[in-house]
C-alpha positions in Angstrom: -185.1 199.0 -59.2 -185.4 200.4 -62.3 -186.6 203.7 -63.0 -189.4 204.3 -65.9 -188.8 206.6 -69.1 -190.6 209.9 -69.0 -192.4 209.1 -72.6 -194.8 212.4 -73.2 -197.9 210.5 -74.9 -198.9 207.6 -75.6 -202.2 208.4 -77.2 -202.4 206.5 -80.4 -199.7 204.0 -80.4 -200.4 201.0 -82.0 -199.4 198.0 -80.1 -198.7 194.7 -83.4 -200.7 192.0 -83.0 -197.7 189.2 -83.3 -197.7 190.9 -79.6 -200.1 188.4 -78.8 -200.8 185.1 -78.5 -204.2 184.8 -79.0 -206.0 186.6 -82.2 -206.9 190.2 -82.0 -208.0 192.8 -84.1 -205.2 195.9 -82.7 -204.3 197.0 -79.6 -203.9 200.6 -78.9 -203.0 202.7 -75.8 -205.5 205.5 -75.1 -203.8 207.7 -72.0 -201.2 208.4 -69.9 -201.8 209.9 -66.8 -199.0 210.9 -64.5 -199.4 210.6 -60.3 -196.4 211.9 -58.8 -198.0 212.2 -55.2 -198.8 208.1 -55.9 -195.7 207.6 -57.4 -196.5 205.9 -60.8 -198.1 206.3 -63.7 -201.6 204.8 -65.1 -201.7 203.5 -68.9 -205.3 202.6 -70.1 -205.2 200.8 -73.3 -207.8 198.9 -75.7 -207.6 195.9 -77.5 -209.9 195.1 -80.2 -212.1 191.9 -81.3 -211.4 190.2 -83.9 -215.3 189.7 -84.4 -216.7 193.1 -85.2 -219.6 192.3 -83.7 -218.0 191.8 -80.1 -216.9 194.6 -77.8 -213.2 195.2 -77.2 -210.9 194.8 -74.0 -210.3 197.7 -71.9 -207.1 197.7 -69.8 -205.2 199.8 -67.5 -201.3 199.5 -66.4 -200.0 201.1 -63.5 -196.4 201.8 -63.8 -194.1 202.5 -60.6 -191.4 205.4 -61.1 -188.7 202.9 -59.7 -189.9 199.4 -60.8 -188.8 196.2 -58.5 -189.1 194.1 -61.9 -192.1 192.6 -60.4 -195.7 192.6 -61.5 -199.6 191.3 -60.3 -202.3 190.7 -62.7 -205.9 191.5 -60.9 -208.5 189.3 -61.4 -212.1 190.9 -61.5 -215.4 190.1 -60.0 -219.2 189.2 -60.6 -219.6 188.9 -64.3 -216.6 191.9 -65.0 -217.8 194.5 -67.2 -215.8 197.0 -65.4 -212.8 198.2 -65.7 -210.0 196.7 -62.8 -207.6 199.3 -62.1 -205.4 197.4 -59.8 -204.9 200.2 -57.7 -205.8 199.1 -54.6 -205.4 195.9 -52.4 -205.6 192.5 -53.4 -207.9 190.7 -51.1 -206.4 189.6 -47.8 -203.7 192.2 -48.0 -203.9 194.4 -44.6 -205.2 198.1 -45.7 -202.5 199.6 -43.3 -199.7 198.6 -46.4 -199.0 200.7 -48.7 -200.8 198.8 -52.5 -198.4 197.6 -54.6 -198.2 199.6 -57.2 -196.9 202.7 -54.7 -194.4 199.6 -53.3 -192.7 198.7 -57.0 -194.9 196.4 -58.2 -196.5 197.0 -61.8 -199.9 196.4 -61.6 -202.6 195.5 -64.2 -206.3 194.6 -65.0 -208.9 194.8 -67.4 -213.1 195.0 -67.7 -213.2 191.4 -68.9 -214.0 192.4 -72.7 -217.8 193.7 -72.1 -219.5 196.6 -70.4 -221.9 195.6 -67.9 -225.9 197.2 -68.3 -226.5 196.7 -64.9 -225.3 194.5 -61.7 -225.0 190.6 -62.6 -225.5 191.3 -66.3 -224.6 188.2 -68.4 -227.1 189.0 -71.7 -223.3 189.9 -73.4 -222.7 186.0 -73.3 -224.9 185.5 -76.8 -221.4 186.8 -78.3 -219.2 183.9 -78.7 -215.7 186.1 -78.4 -217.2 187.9 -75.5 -217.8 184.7 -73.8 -214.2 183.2 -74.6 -213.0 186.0 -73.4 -214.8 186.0 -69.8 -214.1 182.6 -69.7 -210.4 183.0 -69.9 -208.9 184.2 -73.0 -209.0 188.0 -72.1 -206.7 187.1 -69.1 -204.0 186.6 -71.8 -204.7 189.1 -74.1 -204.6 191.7 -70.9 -201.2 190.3 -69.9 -199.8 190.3 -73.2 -200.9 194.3 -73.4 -199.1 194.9 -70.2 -196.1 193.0 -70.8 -195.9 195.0 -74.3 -196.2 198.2 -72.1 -193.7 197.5 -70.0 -191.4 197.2 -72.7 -192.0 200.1 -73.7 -191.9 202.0 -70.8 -188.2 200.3 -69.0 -185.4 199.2 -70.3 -185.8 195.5 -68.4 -188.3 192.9 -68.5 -190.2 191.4 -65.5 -188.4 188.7 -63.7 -191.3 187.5 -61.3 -195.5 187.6 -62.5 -197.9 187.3 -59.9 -201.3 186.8 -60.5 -204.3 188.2 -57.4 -208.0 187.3 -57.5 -211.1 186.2 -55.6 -214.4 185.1 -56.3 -214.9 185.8 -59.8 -211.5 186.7 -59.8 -210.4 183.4 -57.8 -211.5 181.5 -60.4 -209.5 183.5 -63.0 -206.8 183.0 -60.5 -207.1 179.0 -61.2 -207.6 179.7 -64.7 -204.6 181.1 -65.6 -202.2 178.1 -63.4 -204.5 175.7 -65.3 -204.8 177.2 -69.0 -201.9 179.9 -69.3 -199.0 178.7 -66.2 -196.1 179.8 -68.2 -197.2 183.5 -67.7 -197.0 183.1 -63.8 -194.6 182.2 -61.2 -197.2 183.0 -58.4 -201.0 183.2 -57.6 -203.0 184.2 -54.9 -206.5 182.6 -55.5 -209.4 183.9 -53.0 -212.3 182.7 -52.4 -212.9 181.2 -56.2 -216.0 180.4 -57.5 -214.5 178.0 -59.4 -217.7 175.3 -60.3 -218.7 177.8 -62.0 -222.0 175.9 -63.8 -222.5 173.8 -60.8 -223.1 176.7 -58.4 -225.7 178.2 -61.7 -227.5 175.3 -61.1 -227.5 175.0 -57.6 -228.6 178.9 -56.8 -231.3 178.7 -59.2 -232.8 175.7 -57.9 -232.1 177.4 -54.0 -234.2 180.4 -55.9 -236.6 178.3 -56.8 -237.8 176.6 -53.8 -238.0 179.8 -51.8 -240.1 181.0 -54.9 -242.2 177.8 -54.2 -242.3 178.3 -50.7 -243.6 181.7 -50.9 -243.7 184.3 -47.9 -244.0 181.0 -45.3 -240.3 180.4 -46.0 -238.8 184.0 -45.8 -236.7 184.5 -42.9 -236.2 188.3 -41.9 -233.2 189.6 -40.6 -233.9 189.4 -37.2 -234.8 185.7 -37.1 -231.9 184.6 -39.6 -229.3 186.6 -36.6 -230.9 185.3 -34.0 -230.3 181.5 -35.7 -226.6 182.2 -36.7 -226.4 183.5 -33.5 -227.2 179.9 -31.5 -224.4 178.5 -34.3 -222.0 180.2 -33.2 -222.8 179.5 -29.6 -223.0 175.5 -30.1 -220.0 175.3 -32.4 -217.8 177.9 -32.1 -214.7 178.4 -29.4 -214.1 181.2 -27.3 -213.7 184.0 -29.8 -217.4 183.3 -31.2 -215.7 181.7 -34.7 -215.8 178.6 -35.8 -212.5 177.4 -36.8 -213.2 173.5 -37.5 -215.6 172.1 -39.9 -215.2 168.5 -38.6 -216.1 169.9 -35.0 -219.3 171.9 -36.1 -220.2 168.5 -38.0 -220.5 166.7 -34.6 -222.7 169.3 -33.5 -224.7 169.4 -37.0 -227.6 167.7 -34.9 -227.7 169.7 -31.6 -227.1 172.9 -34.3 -230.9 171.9 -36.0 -232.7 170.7 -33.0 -232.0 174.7 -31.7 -232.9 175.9 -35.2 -236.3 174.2 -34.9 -237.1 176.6 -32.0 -236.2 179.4 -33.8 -237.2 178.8 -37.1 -240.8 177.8 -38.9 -241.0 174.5 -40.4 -241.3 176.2 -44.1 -238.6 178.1 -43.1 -236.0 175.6 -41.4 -236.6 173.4 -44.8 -235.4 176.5 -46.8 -232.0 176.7 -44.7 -231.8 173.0 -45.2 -232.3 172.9 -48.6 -229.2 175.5 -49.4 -227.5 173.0 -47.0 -228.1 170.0 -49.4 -225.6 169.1 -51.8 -226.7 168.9 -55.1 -226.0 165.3 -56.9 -225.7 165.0 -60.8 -226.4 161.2 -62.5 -223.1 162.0 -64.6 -220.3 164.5 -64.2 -220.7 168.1 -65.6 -217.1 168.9 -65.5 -213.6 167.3 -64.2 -215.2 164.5 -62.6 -217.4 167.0 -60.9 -220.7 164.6 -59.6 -221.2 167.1 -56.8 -222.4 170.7 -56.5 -221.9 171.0 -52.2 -224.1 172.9 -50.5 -223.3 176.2 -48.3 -223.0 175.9 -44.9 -225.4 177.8 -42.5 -225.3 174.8 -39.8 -221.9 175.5 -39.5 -221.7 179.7 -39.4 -221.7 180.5 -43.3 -224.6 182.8 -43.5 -227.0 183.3 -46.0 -227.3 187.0 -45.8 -224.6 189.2 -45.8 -223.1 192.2 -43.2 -225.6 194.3 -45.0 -229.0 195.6 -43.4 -230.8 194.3 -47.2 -230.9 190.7 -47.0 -232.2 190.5 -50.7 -228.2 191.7 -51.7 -227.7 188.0 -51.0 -229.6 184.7 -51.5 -233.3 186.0 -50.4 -235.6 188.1 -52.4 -236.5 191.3 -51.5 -240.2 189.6 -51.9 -242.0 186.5 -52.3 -242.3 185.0 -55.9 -239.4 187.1 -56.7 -236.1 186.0 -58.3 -234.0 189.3 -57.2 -231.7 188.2 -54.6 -227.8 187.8 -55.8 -227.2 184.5 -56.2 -231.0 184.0 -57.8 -229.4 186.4 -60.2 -226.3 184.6 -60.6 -227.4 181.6 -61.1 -230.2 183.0 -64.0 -227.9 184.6 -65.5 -225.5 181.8 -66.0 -227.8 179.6 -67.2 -230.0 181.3 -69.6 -227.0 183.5 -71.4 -224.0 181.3 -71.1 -225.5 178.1 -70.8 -228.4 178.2 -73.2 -227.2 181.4 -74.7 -229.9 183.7 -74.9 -233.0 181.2 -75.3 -235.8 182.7 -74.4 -237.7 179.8 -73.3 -235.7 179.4 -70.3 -237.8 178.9 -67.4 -236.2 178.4 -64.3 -238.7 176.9 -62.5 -238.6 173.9 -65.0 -235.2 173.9 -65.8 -233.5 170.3 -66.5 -230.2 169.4 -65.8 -230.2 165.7 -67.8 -232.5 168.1 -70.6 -229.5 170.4 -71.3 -226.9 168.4 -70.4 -225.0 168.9 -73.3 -225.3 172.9 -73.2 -224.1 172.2 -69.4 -221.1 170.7 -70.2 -219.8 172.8 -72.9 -220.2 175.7 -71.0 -218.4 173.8 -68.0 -215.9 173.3 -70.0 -215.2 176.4 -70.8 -215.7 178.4 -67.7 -215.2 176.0 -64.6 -211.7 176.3 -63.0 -212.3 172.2 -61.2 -209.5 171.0 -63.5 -206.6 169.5 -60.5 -204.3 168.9 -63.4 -201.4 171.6 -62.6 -198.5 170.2 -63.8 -197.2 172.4 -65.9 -197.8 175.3 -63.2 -195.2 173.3 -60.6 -193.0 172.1 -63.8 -192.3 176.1 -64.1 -191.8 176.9 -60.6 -195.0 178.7 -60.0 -196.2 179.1 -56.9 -200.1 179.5 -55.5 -201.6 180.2 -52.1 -205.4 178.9 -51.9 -207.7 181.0 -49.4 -211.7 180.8 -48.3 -213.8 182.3 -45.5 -215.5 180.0 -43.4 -218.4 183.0 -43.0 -218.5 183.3 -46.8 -222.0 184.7 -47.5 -222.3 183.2 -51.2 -219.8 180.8 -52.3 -219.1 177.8 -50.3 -216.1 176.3 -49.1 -216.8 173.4 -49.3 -216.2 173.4 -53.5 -213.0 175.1 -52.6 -211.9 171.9 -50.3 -213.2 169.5 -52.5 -210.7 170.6 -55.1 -207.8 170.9 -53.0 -208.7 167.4 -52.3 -209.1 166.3 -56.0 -205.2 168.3 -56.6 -204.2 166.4 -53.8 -205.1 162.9 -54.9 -202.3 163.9 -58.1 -199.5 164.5 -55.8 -197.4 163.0 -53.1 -197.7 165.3 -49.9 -193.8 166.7 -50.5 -194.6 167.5 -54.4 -198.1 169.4 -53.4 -196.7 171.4 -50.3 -193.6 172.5 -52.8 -196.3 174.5 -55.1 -199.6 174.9 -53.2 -200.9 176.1 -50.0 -204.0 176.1 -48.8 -206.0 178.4 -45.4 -209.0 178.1 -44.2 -209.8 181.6 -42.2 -212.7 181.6 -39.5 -215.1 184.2 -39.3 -213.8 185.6 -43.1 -216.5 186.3 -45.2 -216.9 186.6 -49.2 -214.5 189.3 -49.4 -215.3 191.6 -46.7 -215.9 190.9 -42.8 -218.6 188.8 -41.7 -216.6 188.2 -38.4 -213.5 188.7 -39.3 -211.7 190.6 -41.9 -208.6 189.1 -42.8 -206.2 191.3 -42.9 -201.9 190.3 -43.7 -199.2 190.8 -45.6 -200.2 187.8 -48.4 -198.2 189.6 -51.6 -195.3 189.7 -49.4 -195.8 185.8 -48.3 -195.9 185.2 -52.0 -193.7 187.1 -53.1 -190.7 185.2 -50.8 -191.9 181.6 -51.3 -191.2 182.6 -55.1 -187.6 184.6 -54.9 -186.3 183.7 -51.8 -188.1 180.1 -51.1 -189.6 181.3 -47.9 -192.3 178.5 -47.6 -195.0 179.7 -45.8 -196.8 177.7 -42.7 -198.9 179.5 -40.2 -199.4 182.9 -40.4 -200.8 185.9 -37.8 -203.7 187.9 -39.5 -204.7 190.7 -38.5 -208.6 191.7 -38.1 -209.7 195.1 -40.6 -213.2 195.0 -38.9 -214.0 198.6 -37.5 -213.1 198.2 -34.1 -211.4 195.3 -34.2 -207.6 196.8 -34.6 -206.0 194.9 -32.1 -207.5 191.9 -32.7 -205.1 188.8 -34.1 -205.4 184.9 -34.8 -203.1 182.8 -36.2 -203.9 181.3 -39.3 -203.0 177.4 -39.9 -202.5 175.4 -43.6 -205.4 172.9 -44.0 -204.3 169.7 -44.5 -207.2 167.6 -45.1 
């Protein structure tokens, strides 16, 4: 361990640009703010754009009083514009555990290198810094920041960098293996919405049929439970989850003859059609021909734990494009794809039309690249993780590229560097069924220094109520 210097203020100091490896216009560190009942101290810093026109970085470091030489980069979520203080838990990690930063670890995150105006924001995206940034560059800039704090602040360097994220944050988690693997020896990637453009396009055209389907095809809460409630009968086991995709397959046609009963025509076509897989003439990314579909025939539901169904994929009215991943899916394609144009109409929108704005922005924002050489070359380290009760990204992208990194590698070679769980019940983040609840940093953190490879694990459930509940969690191997 080493213990941090008591520096009085830091308000002001300049951190040089040949600090970084990407271009910035300065880097300065704003507070200090010292927590002895937490038992480390918080650093917010700010880097600035090289385009005057873009907004900055916003960052904050968490600094342990007796360092473990050890540190975890957070990953945000949505479209960022907040700042990530990396204060609490990475997902997965049981709430019961002390969070890292009071257990050694330095800790670190940033707002992404925008301010969100409101919840799924994107209209930032006309900026072209702001959108390399998102995409992956302020990932590099943040952990060049931190690693210049921390040598200001010990006399050591870090001997092991982790990298946490899921969802937005998952596919920052890819990101950096892919695009930036000498920086990590470890990554714990949840839940990552990593076809980025190809989930755009799907959502949007999920938005649009329910918009074309009108008030025939919206389901309200009670009907949609009752429906995920016969799913869960036909193809789960004892426990009420459904642990194997392959098994709920065989029951795919038993599963919709028992929705027809409880479901409209209109409105069993709707679940269907967010079933579908979307299927593009040519690749948008990475080989990338097809955007899968979620999975409500096999327990992944389309609303969420939440009372407000229109927080997820249905609007809170007919003819209205309000629900989350209608949101999502706008906003990706009007400001990041088609950057701002105002004739974007999403009920006519073309994939072959803007094919070209498609893949450029694919390119820069999807994480579906399976090259990771250079991430095993170094050592490094990742554990891959999805819900099968994930409420808006499905698992089915995540499986499909575990299955295109797999084709790359011999079976030996993969399990050295990559590990991949499938957890039933877990939703996007939070419980659906169950809330996944273990000690992953730690599981991490020993396949890296002490080559602890991990296999099955015991998980623990965080739902209210659910304390002494358990299930042991098995690797998918395809």
């Amino acid at each position: 361990m080493i213990p941090i210097k008591k520096i009085p203020t830091v308000a002001g100091v300049q951190l040089g640009k040949e600090l970084f490896s990407l271009p910035v216009g300065g880097c300065r560190l704003v507070s200090t703010e010292w927590l002895d009942a937490k038992e480390y101290c918080r650093v917010k810093g700010w880097i600035d754009s090289v385009d005057p026109k873009a907004e900055g970085i916003e960052f904050q470091v968490n600094l342990p009083y007796n360092w473990n030489r050890k540190t975890i980069q957070y990953g945000g979520g949505g479209f960022d514009g907040t700042l990530v203080t990396a204060e609490e838990y990475p997902a997965g990690q049981k709430t019961t555990n002390q969070p890292p930063p009071s257990r050694g670890f330095v800790t670190y995150g940033s707002d992404g290198g925008h301010r969100e105006k409101g919840p799924w924001d994107a209209s930032w995206s006309w900026n072209d810094e702001m959108l390399l940034n998102f995409a992956h560059q302020q990932l590099k800039k943040t952990h060049d920041a931190a690693m210049a704090v921390i040598k200001l602040f010990y006399d050591g360097t870090p001997q092991y960098n982790y990298f946490a994220g899921g969802s937005n944050g998952g596919r920052e988690a890819l990101k950096v293996a892919q695009i930036y693997p000498q920086d990590y020896d470890g990554v714990l990637c949840f839940f990552p919405v990593l076809n980025w453009v190809e989930k755009a396009i799907k959502d949007a055209d999920n938005a649009t049929y329910i918009e074309k389907a009108g008030a025939e095809g919206m389901i309200d809460e009670a009907t949609y439970a009752a429906f995920r409630a016969k799913v869960l009968e036909i193809c789960g086991k004892e426990d009420g989850l459904i642990h194997d995709l392959s098994f709920a397959a065989t029951k795919e046609a038993e599963v919709k003859e028992a929705a027809s009963k409880i479901l409209t025509p209109t409105q069993f076509k709707v679940v269907e059609h967010f079933a579908k897989p979307m299927r593009f003439v040519e690749p948008i990314a990475n080989d990338l021909k097809v955007m899968p579909g979620y999975i409500p025939f096999a327990g992944a539901p389309l609303a969420t734990v939440m009372p407000d169904m229109s927080w997820s994929h249905f609007p809170s009215a007919p003819g209205k494009r309000d629900g989350v991943m209608a949101l999502f899916g706008d906003g990706v394609l009007r400001y990041q794809v088609l950057r701002d144009r105002e004739e974007y109409d999403p009920m006519t929108f073309s994939v072959e039309e803007h094919r070209e704005q498609l893949e450029a922005a694919a390119k820069l924002l999807d994480a579906t690249d399976p090259d990771l050489k250079a991430f095993h070359d170094r050592g490094g380290k990742m554990i891959l993780v999805h819900g099968l009760a994930d409420q808006l990204v499905t698992p089915l992208g995540t499986i499909a590229y575990y299955e295109s990194v797999k084709k790359l590698w011999d079976k030996e070679e993969l399990d050295s560097f990559l590990r991949f769980y499938l957890i039933p019940g877990y939703g996007h983040g939070y419980g659906e069924d169950f809330m996944m609840g273990t000690s992953i940093v730690e599981m991490l953190d020993e396949w890296v220094t002490l080559g602890q490879e991990p296999e099955s694990f015991i998980a623990g459930d965080d739902m209210p109520g659910h304390s002494d509940r358990t299930m042991l969690i098995s690797r998918y191997s395809g």
